[in-house]
NUBADREN-285056 format. One record per residue (C-alpha): residue in one letter; x, y, z. Coordinates in steps of 0.5 Angstrom, whole numbers, plus 2048, in hexadecimal, padded with zeros to 3 digits. Example, Ala and Ser with C-alpha at 12.3 -4.5 7.8 and 13.67 -1.06 7.14 Angstrom:
a8197F7810
s81B7FE80E
END
This chain:
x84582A8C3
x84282A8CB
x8478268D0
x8428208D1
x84181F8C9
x84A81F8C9
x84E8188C9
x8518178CF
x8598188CC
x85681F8CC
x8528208D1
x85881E8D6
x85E8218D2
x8648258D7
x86482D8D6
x86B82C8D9
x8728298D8
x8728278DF
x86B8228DE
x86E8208D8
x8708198D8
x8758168D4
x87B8198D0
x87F8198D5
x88581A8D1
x8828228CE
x87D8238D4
x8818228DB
x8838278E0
x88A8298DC
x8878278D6
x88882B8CF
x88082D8CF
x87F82F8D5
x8858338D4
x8828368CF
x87B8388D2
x87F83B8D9
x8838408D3
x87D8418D0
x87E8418CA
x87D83B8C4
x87F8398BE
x87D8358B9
x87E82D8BA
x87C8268B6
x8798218BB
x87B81B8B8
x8778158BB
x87380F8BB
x86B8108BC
x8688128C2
x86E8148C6
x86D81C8C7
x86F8208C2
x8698248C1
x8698248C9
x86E8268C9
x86E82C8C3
x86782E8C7
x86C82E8CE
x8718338CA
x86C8388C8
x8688398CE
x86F8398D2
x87183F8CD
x86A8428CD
x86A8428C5
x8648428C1
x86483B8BE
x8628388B7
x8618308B5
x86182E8AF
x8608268AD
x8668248A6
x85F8208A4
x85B8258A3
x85E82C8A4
x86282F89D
x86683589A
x85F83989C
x85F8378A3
x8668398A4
x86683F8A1
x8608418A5
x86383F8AC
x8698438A9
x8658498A9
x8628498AF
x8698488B3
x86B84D8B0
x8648518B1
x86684F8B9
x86D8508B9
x86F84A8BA
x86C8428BB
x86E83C8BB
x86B8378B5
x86B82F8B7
x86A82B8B0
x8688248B1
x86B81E8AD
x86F8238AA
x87381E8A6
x86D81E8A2
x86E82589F
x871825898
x877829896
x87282F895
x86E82F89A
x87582F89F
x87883589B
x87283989C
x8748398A4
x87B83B8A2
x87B8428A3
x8768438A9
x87B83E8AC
x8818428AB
x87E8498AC
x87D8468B3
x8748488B1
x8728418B3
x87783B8B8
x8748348B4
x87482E8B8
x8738298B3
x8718218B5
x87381B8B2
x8748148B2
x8788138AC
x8808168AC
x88081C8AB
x88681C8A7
x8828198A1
x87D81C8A2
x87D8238A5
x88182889E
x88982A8A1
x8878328A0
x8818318A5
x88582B8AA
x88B82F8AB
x8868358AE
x8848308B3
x88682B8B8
x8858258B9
x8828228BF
x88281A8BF
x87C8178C4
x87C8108C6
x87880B8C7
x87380B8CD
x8758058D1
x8708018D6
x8728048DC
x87080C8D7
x86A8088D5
x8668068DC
x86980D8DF
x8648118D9
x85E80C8DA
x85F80C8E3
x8608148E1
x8598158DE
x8558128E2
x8578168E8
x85681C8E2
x85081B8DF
x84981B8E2
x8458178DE
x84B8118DE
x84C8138E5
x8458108E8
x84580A8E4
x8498078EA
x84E8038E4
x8527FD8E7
x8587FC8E2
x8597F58E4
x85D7F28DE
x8617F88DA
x8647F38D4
x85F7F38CF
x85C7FA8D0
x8647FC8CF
x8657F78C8
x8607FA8C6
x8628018C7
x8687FF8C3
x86C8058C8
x86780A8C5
x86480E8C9
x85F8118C6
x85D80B8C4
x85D8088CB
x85980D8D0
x85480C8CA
x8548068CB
x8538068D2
x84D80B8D2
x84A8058CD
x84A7FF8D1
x8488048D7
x8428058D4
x8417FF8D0
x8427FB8D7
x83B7F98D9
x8367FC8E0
x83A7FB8E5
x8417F78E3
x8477FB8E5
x84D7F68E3
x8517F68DE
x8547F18DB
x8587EE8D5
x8527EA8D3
x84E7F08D4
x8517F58D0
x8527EF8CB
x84B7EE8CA
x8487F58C9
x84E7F78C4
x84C7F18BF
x8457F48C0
x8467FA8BE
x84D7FA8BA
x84D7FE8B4
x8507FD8AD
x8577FF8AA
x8598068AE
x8608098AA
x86180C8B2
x85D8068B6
x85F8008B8
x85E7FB8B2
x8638008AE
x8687FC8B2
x8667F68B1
x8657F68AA
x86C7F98A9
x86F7F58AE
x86C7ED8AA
x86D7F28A3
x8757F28A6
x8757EB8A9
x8727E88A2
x8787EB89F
x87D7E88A3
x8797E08A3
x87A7E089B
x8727E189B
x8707E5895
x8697E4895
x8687E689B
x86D7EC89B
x8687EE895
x8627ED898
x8657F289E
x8677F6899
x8607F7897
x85D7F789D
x8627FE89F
x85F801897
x859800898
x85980389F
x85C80889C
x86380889F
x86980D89D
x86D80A897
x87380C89A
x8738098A1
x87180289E
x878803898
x87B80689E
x87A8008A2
x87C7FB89C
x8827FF89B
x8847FE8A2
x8837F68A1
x8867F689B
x88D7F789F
x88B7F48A6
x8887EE8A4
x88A7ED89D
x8927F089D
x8977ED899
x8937E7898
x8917EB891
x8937F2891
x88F7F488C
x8897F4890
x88C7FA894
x88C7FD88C
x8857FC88B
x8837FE892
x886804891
x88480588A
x87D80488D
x87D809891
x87F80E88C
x87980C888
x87580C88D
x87681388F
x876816888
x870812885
x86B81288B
x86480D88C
x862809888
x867808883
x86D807889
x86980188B
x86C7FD886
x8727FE887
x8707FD88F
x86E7F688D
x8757F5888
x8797F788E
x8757F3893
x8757ED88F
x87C7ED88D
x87F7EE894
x87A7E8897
x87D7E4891
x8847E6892
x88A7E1896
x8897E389D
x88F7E68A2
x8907E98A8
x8977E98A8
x8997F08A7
x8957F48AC
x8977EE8B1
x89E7F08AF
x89C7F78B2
x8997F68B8
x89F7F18BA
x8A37F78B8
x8A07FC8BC
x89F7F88C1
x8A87F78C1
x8A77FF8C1
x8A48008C6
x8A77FB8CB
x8AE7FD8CA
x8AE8058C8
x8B28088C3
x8B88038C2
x8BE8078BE
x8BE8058B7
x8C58018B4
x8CA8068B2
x8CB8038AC
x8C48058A9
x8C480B8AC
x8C48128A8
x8CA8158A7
x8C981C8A4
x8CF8208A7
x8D681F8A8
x8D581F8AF
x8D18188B0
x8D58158AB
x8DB8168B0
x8D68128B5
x8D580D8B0
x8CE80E8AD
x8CE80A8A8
x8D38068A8
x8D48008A5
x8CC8008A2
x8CC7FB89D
x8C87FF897
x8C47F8894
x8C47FA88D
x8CB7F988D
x8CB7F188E
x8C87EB88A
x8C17EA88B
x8C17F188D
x8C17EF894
x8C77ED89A
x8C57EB8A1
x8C77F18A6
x8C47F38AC
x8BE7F88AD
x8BA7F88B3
x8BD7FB8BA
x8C27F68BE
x8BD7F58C3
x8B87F28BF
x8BB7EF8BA
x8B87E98B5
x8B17EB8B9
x8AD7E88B3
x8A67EC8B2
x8A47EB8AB
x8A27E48AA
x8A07E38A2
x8987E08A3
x8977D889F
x8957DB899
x8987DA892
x89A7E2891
x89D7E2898
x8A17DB898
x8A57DE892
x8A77E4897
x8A87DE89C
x8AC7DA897
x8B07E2896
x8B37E389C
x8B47DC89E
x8B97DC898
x8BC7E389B
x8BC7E28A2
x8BC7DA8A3
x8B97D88AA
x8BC7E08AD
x8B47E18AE
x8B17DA8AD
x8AE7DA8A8
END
């Protein structure tokens, strides 16, 4: 493909770290990637990150800095062939780097294949992907690699990446653009940065004979023009995920539903929709009724053993029994305040009484000491202390009003009285 013919995000890709922008944490001067070009020699890394935030970039930067011969291949399309074949050329070649993007797509066999090149130090593997590698990457292959999280571009990254290509790129360059209004051009990025400097070219050459200005009206108007149908990786993937989850949560099962069919008739990965209503089923269900959280998990598991389409029954089962559930979000607030009380008073020493007391010498210093064993009481309960002595009688957890959660409520209050206001 002929530089003209190529989309701007790769015409004006950066060649080196110090053109890279974003990423500051694994990139800056110091920093962990820097110090591995520098030593000159690489090793095998897992970019886990949101779309459009560097990590082929990124992958492209190592190679070409290490002057490794440099393979891609796409979990999409690519197979146990593909990867074999890549094998036998790094081999062939001595040594080379193979980047595998989305390769939380690859099943269990297709990882296995990359193994023994990996270890055997015949390939170094950059994988891409947006989902946690720790579900998704097998435990063989995740512990030869390191894992290196990319965080999302803020506004700031993303004006940098636009204002950089315009001064890079000939064809962008000459059209003189004055970016007068940044905030719908960014939205509708959504922190992408593909996706964003695409986007630019599109409006700069949709903008008419002489108009230089763009606008917030501007962008919007030749987006609703051109805007395309559900995209796994585009933006309307985030919109429909995000109304599928916000219907969920507003007790919608219609709506949930319809969302649902939406993502399967686009062709969504099953697991990443289970996934999210598995995540829901705690944040925003939680003890509310618990056993959304089985079914969740329960679906999940389905999910990846059974495949499209059947697992789109159970989609809609888990779907439309979690936006029918009782709602609350009890329990992730209780963590949140609790990591914030973490954070702002640091490690606070834990109460003698309940702390462990495995040798003789630390029950002379009293571990353990006067630690009431439950069980040992009527009603399985008695009333002693458990927090640090600074926050003591901090309540965290506040049973939502529901029927499952006022049976708790009703619990503790008849253990602890007022101690905790309930």
């Amino acid at each position: 493909m002929s530089a003209q013919n190529m989309p701007l995000a790769e015409r004006v890709r950066p060649r080196g770290l110090n053109d890279f922008i974003g990423q500051e944490h694994l990139v800056g001067p110091g920093k962990v990637l820097e110090q591995m070009i520098n030593g000159g020699k690489g090793h095998s890394i897992i970019f886990w990150g949101p779309p459009g935030v560097g990590k082929t970039t990124l992958a492209q930067i190592i190679a070409q800095s290490l002057n490794m011969p440099f393979f891609t291949l796409s979990a999409i399309d690519s197979g146990v062939k593909d990867v074999r074949a890549v094998i036998e050329l790094a081999r062939k070649s001595g040594h080379a780097l193979l980047f595998i993007d989305e390769i939380h797509r690859f099943n269990k066999a297709q990882q296995d294949s990359l193994l023994g090149a990996v270890e055997k130090g015949i390939i170094t593997l950059i994988g891409a992907t947006t989902e946690n590698p720790s579900f998704e990457v097998i435990g063989a292959l995740l512990s030869r690699c390191q894992v290196y999280v990319l965080k999302s571009l803020d506004e700031n990254h993303l004006v940098a990446l636009v204002r950089q290509a315009v001064k890079r790129d000939e064809w962008l360059g000459k059209q003189s653009l004055n970016i007068t209004e940044w905030e719908t051009l960014l939205q509708l990025s959504g922190g992408d940065a593909r996706r964003l400097l695409n986007l630019t070219e599109l409006i700069a050459a949709s903008l008419p004979d002489g108009e230089k200005n763009i606008t917030n009206a501007v962008v919007q108007d030749i987006v609703q023009k051109k805007m395309a149908v559900y995209d796994k990786s585009g933006e309307m993937h985030y919109d429909v995920i995000s109304a599928f989850i916000k219907s969920l949560r507003g007790s919608d099962p219609n709506a949930a539903v319809y969302y649902l069919a939406r993502m399967i008739e686009g062709g969504e990965d099953p697991k990443f929709i289970a996934r999210r209503m598995l995540i829901l089923a705690s944040e925003d269900i939680g003890n509310a009724n618990p056993n959304a959280l089985l079914l969740a998990t329960s679906c999940f598991q389905a999910v990846d053993m059974i495949g499209y389409p059947e697992c789109r029954i159970i989609l809609s089962q888990t779907a439309t029994y979690l936006a029918s559930s009782a709602k609350s979000n009890a329990a992730y607030m209780a963590i949140n305040m609790a990591q914030d009380l973490v954070r702002k008073t640091g490690d606070l020493p834990v109460p003698l009484h309940i702390r462990n007391a495995p040798t003789s010498l630390m029950k002379k210093l009293d571990y353990g000491k006067g630690y009431e064993y439950a069980h040992d009481h009527a009603g399985n309960f008695v009333e002693q202390e458990f927090l640090p002595a600074q926050v003591t009688g901090t309540k965290l957890y506040n049973p939502g009003n529901n029927a499952a959660e006022a049976r708790m409520r009703d619990y503790l209050k008849a253990c602890w009285k007022d101690k905790y206001g309930y």
